[in-house]
TIKOLSE-658297 format. One record per residue (C-alpha): residue in one letter; x, y, z. Coordinates in steps of 0.05 Angstrom, whole numbers, padded with zeros to 5 digits, always signed. Example, Ala and Ser with C-alpha at 12.3 -4.5 7.8 and 13.67 -1.06 7.14 Angstrom:
REM TIKOLSE-658297
A+00246-00090+00156/S+00273-00021+00143/
This chain:
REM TIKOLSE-658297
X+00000+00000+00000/X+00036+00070-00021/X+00030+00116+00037/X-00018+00172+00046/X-00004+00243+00006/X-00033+00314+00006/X-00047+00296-00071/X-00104+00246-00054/X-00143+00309-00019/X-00129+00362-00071/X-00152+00306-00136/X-00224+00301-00109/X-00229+00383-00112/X-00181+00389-00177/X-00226+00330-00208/X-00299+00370-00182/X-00273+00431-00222/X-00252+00397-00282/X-00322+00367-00287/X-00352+00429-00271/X-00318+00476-00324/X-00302+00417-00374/X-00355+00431-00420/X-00351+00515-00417/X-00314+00557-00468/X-00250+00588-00447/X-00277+00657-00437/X-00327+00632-00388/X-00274+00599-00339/X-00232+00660-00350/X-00289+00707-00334/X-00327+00670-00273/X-00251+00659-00240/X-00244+00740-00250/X-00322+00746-00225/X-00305+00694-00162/X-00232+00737-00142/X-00263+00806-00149/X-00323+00782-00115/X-00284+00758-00058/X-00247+00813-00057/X-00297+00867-00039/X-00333+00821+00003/X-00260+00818+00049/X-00269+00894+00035/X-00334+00896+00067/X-00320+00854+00125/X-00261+00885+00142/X-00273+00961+00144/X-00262+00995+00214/X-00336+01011+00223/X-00375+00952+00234/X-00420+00919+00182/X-00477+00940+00235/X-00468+01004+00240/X-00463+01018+00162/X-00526+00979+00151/X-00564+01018+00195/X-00543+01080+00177/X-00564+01058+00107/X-00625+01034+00127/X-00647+01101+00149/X-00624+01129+00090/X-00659+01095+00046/X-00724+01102+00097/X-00714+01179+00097/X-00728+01167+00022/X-00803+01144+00036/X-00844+01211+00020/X-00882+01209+00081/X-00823+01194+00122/X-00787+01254+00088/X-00844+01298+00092/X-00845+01287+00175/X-00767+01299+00176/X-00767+01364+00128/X-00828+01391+00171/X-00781+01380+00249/X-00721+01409+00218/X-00765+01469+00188/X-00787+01472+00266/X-00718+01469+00292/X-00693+01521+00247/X-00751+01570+00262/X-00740+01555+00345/X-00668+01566+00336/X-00677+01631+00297/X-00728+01664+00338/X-00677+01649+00406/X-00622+01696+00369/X-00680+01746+00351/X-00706+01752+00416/X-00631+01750+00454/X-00612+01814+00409/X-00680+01842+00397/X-00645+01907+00428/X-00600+01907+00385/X-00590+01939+00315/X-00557+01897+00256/X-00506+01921+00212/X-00507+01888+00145/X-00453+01942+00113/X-00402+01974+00126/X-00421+02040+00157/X-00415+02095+00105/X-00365+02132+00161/X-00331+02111+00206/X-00358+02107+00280/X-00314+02143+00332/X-00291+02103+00397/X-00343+02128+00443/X-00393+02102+00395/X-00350+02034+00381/X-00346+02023+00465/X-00410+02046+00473/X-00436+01988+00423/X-00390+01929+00441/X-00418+01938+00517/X-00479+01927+00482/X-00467+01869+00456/X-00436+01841+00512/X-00500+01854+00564/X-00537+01806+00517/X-00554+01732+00542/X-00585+01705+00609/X-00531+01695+00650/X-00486+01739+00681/X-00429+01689+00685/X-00386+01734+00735/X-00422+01712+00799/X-00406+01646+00793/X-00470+01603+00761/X-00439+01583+00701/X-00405+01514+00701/X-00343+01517+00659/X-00338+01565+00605/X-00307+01632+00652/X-00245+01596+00689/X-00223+01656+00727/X-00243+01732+00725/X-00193+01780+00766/X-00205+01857+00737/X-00132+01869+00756/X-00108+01814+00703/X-00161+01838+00653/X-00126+01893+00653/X-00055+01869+00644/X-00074+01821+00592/X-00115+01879+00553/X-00043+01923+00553/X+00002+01861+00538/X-00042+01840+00478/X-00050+01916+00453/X+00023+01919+00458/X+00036+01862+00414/X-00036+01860+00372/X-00002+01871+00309/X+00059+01820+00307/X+00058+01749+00286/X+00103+01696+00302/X+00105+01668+00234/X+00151+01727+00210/X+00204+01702+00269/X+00259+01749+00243/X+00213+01810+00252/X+00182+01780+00325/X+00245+01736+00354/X+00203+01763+00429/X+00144+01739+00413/X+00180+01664+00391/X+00213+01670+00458/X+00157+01689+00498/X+00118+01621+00468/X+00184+01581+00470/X+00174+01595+00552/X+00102+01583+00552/X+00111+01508+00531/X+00174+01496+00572/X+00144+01514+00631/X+00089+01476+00617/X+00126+01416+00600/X+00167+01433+00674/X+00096+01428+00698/X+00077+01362+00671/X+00145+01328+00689/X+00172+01332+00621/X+00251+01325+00609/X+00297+01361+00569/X+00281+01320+00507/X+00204+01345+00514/X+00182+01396+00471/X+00110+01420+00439/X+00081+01482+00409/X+00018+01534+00431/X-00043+01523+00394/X-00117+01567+00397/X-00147+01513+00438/X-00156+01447+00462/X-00187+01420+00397/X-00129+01449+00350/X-00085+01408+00407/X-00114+01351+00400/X-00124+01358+00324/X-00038+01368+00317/X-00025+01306+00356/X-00071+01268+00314/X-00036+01295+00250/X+00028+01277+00278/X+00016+01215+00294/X-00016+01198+00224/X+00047+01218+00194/X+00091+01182+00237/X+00060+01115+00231/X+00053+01123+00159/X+00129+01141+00155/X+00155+01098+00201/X+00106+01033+00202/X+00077+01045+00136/X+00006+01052+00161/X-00047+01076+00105/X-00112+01063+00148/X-00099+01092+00212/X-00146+01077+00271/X-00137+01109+00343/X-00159+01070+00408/X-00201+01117+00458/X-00254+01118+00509/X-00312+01130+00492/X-00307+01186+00550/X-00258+01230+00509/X-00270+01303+00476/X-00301+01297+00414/X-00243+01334+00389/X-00217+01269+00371/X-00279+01254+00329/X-00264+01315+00288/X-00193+01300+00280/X-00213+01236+00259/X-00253+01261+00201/X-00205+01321+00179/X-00151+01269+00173/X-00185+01210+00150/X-00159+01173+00220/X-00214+01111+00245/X-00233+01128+00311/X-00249+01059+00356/X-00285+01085+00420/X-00285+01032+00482/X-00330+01031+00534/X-00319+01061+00597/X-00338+01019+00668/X-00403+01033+00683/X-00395+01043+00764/X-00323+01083+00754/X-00335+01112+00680/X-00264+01099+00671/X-00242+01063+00606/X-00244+00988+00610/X-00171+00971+00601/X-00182+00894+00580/X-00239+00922+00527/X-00193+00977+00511/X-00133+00916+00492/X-00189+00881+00446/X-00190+00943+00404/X-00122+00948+00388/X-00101+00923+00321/X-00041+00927+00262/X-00074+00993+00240/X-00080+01026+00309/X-00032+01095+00312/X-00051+01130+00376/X-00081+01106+00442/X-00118+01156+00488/X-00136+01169+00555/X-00162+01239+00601/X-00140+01263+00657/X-00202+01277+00669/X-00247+01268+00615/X-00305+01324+00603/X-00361+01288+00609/X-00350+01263+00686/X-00288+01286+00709/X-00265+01217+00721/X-00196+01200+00699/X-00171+01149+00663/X-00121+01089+00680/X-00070+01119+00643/X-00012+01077+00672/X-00050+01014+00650/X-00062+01051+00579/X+00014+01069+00575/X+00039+01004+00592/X-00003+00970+00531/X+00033+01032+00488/X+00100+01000+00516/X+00081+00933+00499/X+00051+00951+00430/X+00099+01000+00407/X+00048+01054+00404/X+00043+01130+00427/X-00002+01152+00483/X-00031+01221+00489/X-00058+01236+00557/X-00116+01294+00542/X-00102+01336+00601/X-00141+01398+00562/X-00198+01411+00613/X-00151+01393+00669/X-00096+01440+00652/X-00055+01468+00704/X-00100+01446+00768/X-00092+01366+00742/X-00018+01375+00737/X-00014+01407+00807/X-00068+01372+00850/X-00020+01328+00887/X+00023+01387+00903/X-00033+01411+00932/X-00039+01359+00979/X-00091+01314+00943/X-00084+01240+00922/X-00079+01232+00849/X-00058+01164+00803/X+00004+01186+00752/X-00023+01216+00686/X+00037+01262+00657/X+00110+01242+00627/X+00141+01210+00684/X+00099+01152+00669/X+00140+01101+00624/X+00102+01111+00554/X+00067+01175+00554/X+00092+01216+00488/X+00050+01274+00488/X-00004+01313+00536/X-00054+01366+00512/X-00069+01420+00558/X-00119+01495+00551/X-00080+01545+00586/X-00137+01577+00573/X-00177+01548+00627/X-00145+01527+00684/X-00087+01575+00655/X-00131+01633+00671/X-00105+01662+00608/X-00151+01695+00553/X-00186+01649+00507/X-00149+01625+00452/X-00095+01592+00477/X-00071+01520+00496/X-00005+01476+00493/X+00000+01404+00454/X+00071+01375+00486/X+00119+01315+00464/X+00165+01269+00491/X+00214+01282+00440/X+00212+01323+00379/X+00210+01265+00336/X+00133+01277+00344/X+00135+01342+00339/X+00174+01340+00273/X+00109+01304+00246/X+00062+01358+00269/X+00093+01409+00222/X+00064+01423+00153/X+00124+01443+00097/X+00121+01454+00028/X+00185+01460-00002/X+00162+01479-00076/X+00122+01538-00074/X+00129+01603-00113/X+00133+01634-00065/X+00185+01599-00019/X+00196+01547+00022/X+00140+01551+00074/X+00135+01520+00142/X+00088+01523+00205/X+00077+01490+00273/X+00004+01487+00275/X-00061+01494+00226/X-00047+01572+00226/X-00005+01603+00180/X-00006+01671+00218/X-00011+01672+00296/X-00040+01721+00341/X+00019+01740+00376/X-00015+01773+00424/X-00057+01712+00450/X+00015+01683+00456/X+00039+01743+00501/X-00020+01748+00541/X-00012+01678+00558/X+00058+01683+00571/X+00047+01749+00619/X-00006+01706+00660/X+00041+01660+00672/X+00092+01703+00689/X+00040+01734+00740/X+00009+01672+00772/X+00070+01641+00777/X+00077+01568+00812/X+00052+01596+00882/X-00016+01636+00849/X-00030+01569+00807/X-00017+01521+00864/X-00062+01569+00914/X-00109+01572+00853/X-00113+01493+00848/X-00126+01492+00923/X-00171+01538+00926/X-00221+01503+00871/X-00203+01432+00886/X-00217+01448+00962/X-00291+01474+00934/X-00301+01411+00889/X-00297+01370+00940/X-00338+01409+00987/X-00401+01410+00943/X-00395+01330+00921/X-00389+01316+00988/X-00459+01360+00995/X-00481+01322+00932/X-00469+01255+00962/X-00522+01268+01021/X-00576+01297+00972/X-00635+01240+00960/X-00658+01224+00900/X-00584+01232+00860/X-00522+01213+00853/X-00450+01225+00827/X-00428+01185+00770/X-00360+01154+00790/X-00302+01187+00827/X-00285+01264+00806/X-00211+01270+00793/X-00211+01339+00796/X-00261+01401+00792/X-00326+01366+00744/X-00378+01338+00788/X-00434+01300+00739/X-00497+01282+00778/X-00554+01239+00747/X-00609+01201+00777/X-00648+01140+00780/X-00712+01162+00808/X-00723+01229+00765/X-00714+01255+00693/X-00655+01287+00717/X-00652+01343+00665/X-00715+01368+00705/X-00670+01381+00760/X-00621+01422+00705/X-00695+01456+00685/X-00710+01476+00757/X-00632+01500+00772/X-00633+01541+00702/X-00690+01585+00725/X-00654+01606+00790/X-00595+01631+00743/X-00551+01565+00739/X-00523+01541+00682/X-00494+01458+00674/X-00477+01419+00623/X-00530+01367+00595/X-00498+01301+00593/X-00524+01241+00548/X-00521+01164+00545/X-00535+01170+00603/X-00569+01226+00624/X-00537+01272+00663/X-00519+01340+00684/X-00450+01366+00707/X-00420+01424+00742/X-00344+01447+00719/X-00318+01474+00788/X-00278+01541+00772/X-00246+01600+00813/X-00311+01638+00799/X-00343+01590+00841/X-00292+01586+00903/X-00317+01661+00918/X-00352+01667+00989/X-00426+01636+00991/X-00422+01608+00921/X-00412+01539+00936/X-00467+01542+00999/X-00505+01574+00942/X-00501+01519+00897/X-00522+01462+00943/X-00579+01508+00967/X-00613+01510+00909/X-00590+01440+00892/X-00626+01407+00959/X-00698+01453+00948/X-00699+01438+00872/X-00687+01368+00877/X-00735+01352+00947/X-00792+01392+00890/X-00783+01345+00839/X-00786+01285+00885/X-00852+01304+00909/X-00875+01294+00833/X-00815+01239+00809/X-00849+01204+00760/X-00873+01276+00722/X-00840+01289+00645/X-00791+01340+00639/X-00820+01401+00592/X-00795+01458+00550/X-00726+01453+00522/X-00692+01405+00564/X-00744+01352+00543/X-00708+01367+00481/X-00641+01338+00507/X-00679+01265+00527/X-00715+01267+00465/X-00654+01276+00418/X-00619+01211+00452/X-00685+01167+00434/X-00676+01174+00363/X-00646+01124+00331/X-00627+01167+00275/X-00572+01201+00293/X-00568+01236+00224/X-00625+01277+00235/X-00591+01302+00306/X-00535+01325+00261/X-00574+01359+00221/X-00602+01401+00277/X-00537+01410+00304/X-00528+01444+00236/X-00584+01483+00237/X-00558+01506+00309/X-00497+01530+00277/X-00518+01559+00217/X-00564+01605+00264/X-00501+01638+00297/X-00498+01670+00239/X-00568+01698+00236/X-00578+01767+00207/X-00640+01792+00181/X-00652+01806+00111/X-00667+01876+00120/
C-alpha cells in the first residue's frame, strides 16, 4: 500500500472543477474565475472596514427610509421647526439690538464703538461673573483683565510666523511650553508648540501621529484607540484626517475606560491610544498607567488629554490631594494636551500640545518645499498667529506664577470636594464615578434628571447636559470658590431636587425635554442635522 499524500485530498477538488468547467468555453472559466476573485475581494473589503458591518447597515437603512415621501415629509417639517425655534432664540436674545449688514458709510468714533460692544456684551441670560456658570469663565480677576488687555494691545499687530521680525514673541511662546512641560514632568528632550485651543491640540497630535505611523510603520488606514469618555475633538480629527476612531466603553460604576476592552480594540492599524486626565463628560480619569503600559508593549504613542484639566490636574498632588500618575514621568506617555486657557486663567485662545521628544513634533509640522513663493513651514493649522494671545498667555504666567497656580488649584479643588461631598447626602441623586478633579456629573435613578437642570436654570444656573446617560454636570472654577457660592449651589440643589421628588415620575417640559428626546432617536443623522441648523443660526442676520 503506497502511503498517504496531500495529492489524494487536492484530486477530489481538482477532479470537481474539471467536471464542472469541462464543457464551458475558455472565456467563461476565464471570466467567472475573475467574477469569483473580485467578488471575494470586496466582500474581504466589506467585512473588514473599521466601522462595523452594523453600523453601516443601519445608517443605510435610514437612509434609504428617509427616502419614503411620508417619512421625508415628517423629517423636512421638524427640521423646518428646529430652524424656526433656533432663529427666533437669536431674535429675541438681540431684539435690542440693531444689525449692521454694511459697512457703515463713516466711520464710528470710539465712544460710539465702546459704547456698542458693551452692548453686545449685556446680551444673554446669564451673568457668568457671579459664579452660576459651570465651565466656560475659568477665572475673572479685573486686575489681570487689565494686564492682559495692555500686553495684547502691545503686541496686537505681530505674528510669530515672520520670526525674524518678532524673535520676542517666539521666545515668549518658546517659555510658555517649557514651563508647561516643567509642569507636567517633562525632560529636556520634551518639547511642543501653543495652539488656539484644546481641539487644534488635539487635532496636531492626531496629524502627527498619522504621519509618523505612515512614515515609520507604513500605516495607510490609521485607527486610534479611545474611550468613549474623550472630547469629541478626537472625532473631528478623525474626520479632517481620515484617522478611524475605535471608542471603548468606559466601566459603568467608575466611568473609567475598561482597560481589558480597551486591549481588544487594538489592532495592526491602530496609531494612537488615548486616555483623560479627566475626561469632560465626568471628570473621572482614566487608568492611564495601565493605557501606557499596553503603548509600551505595542509600540504605540499615548496622548494623555489633560485639556480641561490644565494646570490644576498637573498640580493637584502638590496641593496635597491623592492623584494616580497621568503626565510624562509615566514610562510611555509621548504627548499631553493642555488649555491654558482654562485652568491657565489666560484669555481664550490659547492652549499647549507637548511631546516626549521632537520626533513627534517633527510630524506635526506642515512644509512645502516647492512653492512660488518659498519654502514655507508652520507648527500648527495657522499660518499667521496672534501674537498677542501668545503674550497674554505668557504674561499670565509670568503673574500667577507656581505659588498663584498652586493656591489657585487649592482653592477650587478644596470647593469641588466640598459641594460633592454635599451632593453625596442629597436624596434622589447621585455622582457618576469618582471626580478627579473640579467636574462633578450628577444623574439620577428616580427622576428625569434634566428636570433638575430645568429647575436649577431658572434660579440663574447654568450645567452641562450630559447624554447616554443622562446627566448633568457642574465644571468647578475660581468663579465658584468666591464666598457663599458653593453654599449657594447646594442650596438651590437640595430645594430643587426635594420639589421634583414630590412629583418623580412627572415628564420633563420645555427645552430640556429636548435633550432626552434627541438621545431616543435612533437616527442620529437627523440630530446632526439640527446641530447644523444650530450652527448655521449663529450667523443669523436679518434680511433687511
Amino acid at each position: 500500500m503506497r502511503p498517504f499524500s496531500g495529492s489524494d485530498c487536492i484530486k477530489p477538488v481538482t477532479d470537481g472543477i474539471n467536471r464542472a468547467f469541462g464543457s464551458r468555453e475558455p472565456w467563461q472559466v476565464a471570466t467567472i474565475t475573475a467574477s469569483t476573485i473580485l467578488g471575494t475581494v470586496w466582500i474581504w473589503t466589506v467585512l473588514n472596514q473599521d466601522e462595523s458591518l452594523y453600523a453601516r447597515g443601519k445608517r443605510q437603512f435610514f437612509r434609504l427610509a428617509r427616502k419614503v415621501p411620508a417619512v421625508r415629509r415628517q423629517v423636512e417639517t421638524e427640521l423646518a421647526k428646529a430652524k424656526n425655534d433656533f432663529e427666533s432664540e437669536i431674535k429675541k436674545n438681540n431684539q435690542h439690538l440693531t444689525y449692521s449688514l454694511r459697512l457703515p458709510e463713516k466711520g464710528m468714533s470710539k465712544q460710539q464703538i465702546l459704547a456698542l460692544v458693551d452692548e453686545h456684551l449685556k446680551t444673554g441670560h446669564y451673568d457668568w461673573r457671579d459664579g452660576r456658570v459651570s465651565g466656560a469663565v475659568y477665572g475673572y480677576k479685573p486686575e489681570l483683565v487689565e494686564l492682559v488687555t495692555e500686553v495684547y494691545g502691545k503686541a496686537s499687530y505681530t505674528n510669530p510666523l515672520h520670526a525674524d521680525l518678532f524673535p520676542g514673541v517666539c521666545k515668549m511662546e518658546a517659555e510658555v511650553v517649557r514651563m508647561a512641560c516643567t509642569l507636567f514632568n517633562g525632560n529636556s528632550e520634551s518639547c511642543g508648540t501653543m495652539t488656539t485651543g484644546g481641539t487644534e491640540s488635539i487635532c496636531m497630535a492626531m496629524k502627527a501621529y498619522r504621519d509618523y505611523a505612515r512614515e515609520h510603520k507604513g500605516i495607510t488606514k490609521p485607527n486610534i484607540v479611545v474611550p468613549r469618555t474623550v472630547h469629541a475633538a478626537f472625532d473631528k480629527g478623525g474626520q479632517y484626517f481620515n484617522i478611524h476612531v475605535r471608542y471603548v466603553d468606559v466601566d459603568p460604576d467608575t466611568y473609567e475606560v475598561n482597560i481589558k476592552k480597551f486591549k481588544s480594540a487594538i489592532n495592526s492599524n491602530t496609531i494612537l491610544l488615548v486616555g483623560s486626565a479627566p475626561n469632560f463628560p465626568y471628570g473621572t480619569m482614566d487608568n492611564i498607567e495601565g493605557i501606557a503600559a499596553l503603548g509600551v508593549k505595542y509600540n504605540i504613542p499615548v496622548h494623555v488629554d489633560a485639556c480641561l484639566g490644565s494646570f490644576v490636574v498637573a498640580l493637584v498632588r502638590h496641593a496635597g490631594y491623592q492623584l494616580r500618575p497621568f503626565d510624562f514621568a509615566v514610562k510611555g506617555v509621548t504627548s499631553i494636551s493642555a488649555d491654558t486657557h482654562k485652568y491657565g486663567f489666560a484669555p481664550k485662545g490659547s492652549s499647549v500640545i507637548m511631546y516626549s521628544h521632537k520626533k513627534y513634533k517633527d510630524h506635526q509640522f506642515t512644509v512645502t518645499t516647492d512653492w512660488p513663493g518659498g519654502v514655507y513651514g508652520s507648527p500648527t493649522v495657522n499660518g499667521s498667529r496672534a501674537g498677542g494671545i501668545i503674550a497674554a498667555c505668557w504674561a499670565t504666567m509670568m503673574s500667577f506664577g507656581y505659588e498663584g497656580y498652586l493656591e489657585a488649584t487649592k482653592r477650587i479643588v478644596d470647593t469641588a470636594r466640598y459641594i460633592e461631598r454635599g451632593v453625596r447626602q442629597i436624596d434622589g441623586i447621585f455622582i457618576f464615578g469618582k471626580p478627579a478633579t473640579s467636574v462633578i456629573a450628577i444623574g439620577s435613578n428616580i427622576f428625569d434628571i434634566f428636570r433638575l437642570s430645568d429647575s436649577l436654570c431658572k434660579l440663574g444656573w447654568n450645567l452641562n447636559a450630559l447624554q447616554f446617560p443622562s446627566g448633568i454636570h457642574i465644571c468647578i472654577t475660581d468663579m465658584h470658590t468666591k464666598p457663599g457660592v458653593a453654599d449657594k449651589f447646594l442650596t438651590d440643589l437640595r430645594s430643587c431636587t426635594a420639589e421634583i421628588m414630590k412629583d418623580p415620575g412627572q415628564p420633563v417640559v420645555g427645552k430640556m425635554a429636548l435633550y432626552g428626546m434627541a438621545q431616543s432617536i435612533p437616527d442620529r443623522s437627523v440630530i446632526g442635522e439640527v446641530t447644523r441648523l444650530f450652527l448655521h443660526s449663529m450667523y443669523y442676520t436679518p434680511e433687511k
